[in-house]
N, C-alpha and C positions, 0 to 999 in steps of 0.2 A: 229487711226492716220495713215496717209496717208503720203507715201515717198514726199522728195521734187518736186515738180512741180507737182503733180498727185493727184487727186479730189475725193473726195467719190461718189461714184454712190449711192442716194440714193434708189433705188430700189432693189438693190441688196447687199448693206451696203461693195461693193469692192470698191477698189482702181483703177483707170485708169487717162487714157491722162496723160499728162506731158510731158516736153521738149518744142520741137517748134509746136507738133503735134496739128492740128486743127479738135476736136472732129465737124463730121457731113458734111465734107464736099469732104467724099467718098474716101478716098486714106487713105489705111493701112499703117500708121505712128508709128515710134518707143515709145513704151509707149499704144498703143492702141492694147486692144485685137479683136476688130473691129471697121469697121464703113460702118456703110450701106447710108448715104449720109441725114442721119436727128437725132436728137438726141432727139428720141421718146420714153419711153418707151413701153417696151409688144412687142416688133417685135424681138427681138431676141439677138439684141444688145441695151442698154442700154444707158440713156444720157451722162455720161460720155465716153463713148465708149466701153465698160466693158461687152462682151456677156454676156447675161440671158441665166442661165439654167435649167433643172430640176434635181431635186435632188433622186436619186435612194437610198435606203436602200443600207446597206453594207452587204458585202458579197451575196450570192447565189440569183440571182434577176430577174425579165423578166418585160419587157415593151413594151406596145402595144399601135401602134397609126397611125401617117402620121405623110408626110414633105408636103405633100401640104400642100399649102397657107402658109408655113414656108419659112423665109428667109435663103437666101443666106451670111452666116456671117465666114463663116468657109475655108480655102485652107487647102488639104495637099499637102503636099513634098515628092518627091521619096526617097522611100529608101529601102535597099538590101530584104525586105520581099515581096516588089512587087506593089505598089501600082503606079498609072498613076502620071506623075509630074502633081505639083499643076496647071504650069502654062498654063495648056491645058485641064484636062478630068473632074472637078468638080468646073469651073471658077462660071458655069452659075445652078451650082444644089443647091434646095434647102437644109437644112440640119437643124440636131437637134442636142443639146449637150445635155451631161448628166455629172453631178459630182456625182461620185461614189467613196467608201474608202471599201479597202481591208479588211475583216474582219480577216483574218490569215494569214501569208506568206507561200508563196509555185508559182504555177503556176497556174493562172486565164484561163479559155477560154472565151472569146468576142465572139458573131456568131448574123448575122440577118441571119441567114437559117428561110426561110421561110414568109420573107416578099416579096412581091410581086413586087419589082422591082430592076434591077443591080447598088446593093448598093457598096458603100467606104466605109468601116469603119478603125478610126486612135482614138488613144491616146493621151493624149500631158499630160506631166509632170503637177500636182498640178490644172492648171485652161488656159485659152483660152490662157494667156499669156507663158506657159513652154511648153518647146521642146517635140518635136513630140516624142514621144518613139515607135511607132511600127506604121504599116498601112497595109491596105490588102485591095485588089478588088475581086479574084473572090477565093478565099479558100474556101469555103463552096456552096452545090451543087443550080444549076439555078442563074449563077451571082450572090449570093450572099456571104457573106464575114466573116471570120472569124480569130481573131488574139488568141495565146497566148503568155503571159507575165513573167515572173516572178516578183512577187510584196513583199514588207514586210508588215506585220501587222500594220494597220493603214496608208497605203500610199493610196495617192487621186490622183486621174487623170479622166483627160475630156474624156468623152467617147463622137468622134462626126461621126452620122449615116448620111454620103453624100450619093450624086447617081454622078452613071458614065455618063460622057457627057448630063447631065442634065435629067437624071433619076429622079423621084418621084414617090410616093405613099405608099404605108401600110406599115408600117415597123413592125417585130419582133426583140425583143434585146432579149437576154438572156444572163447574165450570172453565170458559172458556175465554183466548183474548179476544176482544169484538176489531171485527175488520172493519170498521169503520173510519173513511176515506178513502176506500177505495174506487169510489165512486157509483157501486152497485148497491141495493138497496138487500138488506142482508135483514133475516131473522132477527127481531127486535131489536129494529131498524125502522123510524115514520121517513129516512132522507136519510141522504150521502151527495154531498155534493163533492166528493173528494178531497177535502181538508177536515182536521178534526182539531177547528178552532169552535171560540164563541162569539156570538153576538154579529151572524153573517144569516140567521134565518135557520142554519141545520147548526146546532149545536157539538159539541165536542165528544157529544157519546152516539150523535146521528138520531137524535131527535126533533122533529119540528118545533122548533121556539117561540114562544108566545108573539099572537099578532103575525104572524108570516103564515103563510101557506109557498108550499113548495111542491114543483112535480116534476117528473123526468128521472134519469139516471146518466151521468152523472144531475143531481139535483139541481135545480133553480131556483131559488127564494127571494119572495117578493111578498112588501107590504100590501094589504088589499086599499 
């Protein structure tokens, strides 16, 4: 069953459209997790306007492919971890989603290191429709891009692999649990001071925390 005003997609058995929102005729309306301007299945967004995704196993996973000849169904939005605002550097990029669930709680890494063009990669809460949770452009080396998270056991989120200013082609996904705590400074990783608390200078995904600077391994964080 499907909220008031909002339709099953039957290709993908979600929920979408609803409101005054007019599935397919190109303008991203409230209730719609896309709309590419036709209400086709197999393009990436779905007839009710409901992105298609694929679906990654949970927990520790890698995925290999292209965004060519994939649609453009996806924006992100800036925010403090760094990525281009939406409404300028991935208008016109193709892009892939992916629904993924946490197999453990702790801190996940996200990374396309190693697909062959200057990718975005962002998260958005449960499916195309929830809040962005995190975004990154160039963390990881040769333009490409890597986020981590903190997540609980059994939490879902959209994994979507954009390109910058209309970047395409090979993507690598990988992800993976982030060792962080261990007190070594790991692969998108700014700190590890061996705990993966907050609010001590290295954060609970082992990122430098605002106002701190920290150096060494195991880390030391201290106000300047």
């Amino acid at each position: 069953n499907c909220p008031d005003g909002q339709t099953c997609d039957p290709a993908t058995g979600q929920c979408g459209g609803g409101g005054t929102a007019q599935c397919g005729n190109g303008t991203l309306e409230p209730g719609e997790g896309c709309d590419d301007n036709n209400q086709n299945a197999d393009d990436g967004c779905g007839p009710q306007c409901y992105c298609e995704v694929i679906d990654l196993r949970p927990g520790r996973t890698r995925w290999e492919g292209t965004t060519v000849g994939a649609w453009n169904n996806q924006i992100a939005t800036a925010v403090p971890s760094g990525c281009p605002n939406g409404n300028g550097q991935n208008v016109s990029a193709a892009d892939v989603a992916f629904s993924w669930t946490a197999s453990e709680a702790g801190a996940w890494v996200f990374s396309t290191e190693g697909s062959f063009f200057d990718t975005l990669l962002y998260l958005r809460a449960g499916d195309c429709l929830g809040n962005q949770l995190d975004c990154n452009d160039d963390g990881a080396p040769n333009n490409t891009s890597r986020v981590t998270i903190n997540l609980t056991a059994g939490q879902t989120v959209l994994i979507v692999v954009d390109g910058f200013n209309g970047a395409q082609g090979n993507v690598v996904l990988q992800v993976d649990k982030s060792n962080c705590g261990n007190g070594a400074i790991d692969a998108g990783e700014t700190c590890d001071d061996g705990n993966s608390v907050n609010d001590d200078g290295c954060g609970s995904a082992c990122v430098i925390e605002p106002n701190y600077t920290c150096t060494g391994e195991p880390s030391v964080c201290m106000r300047p």
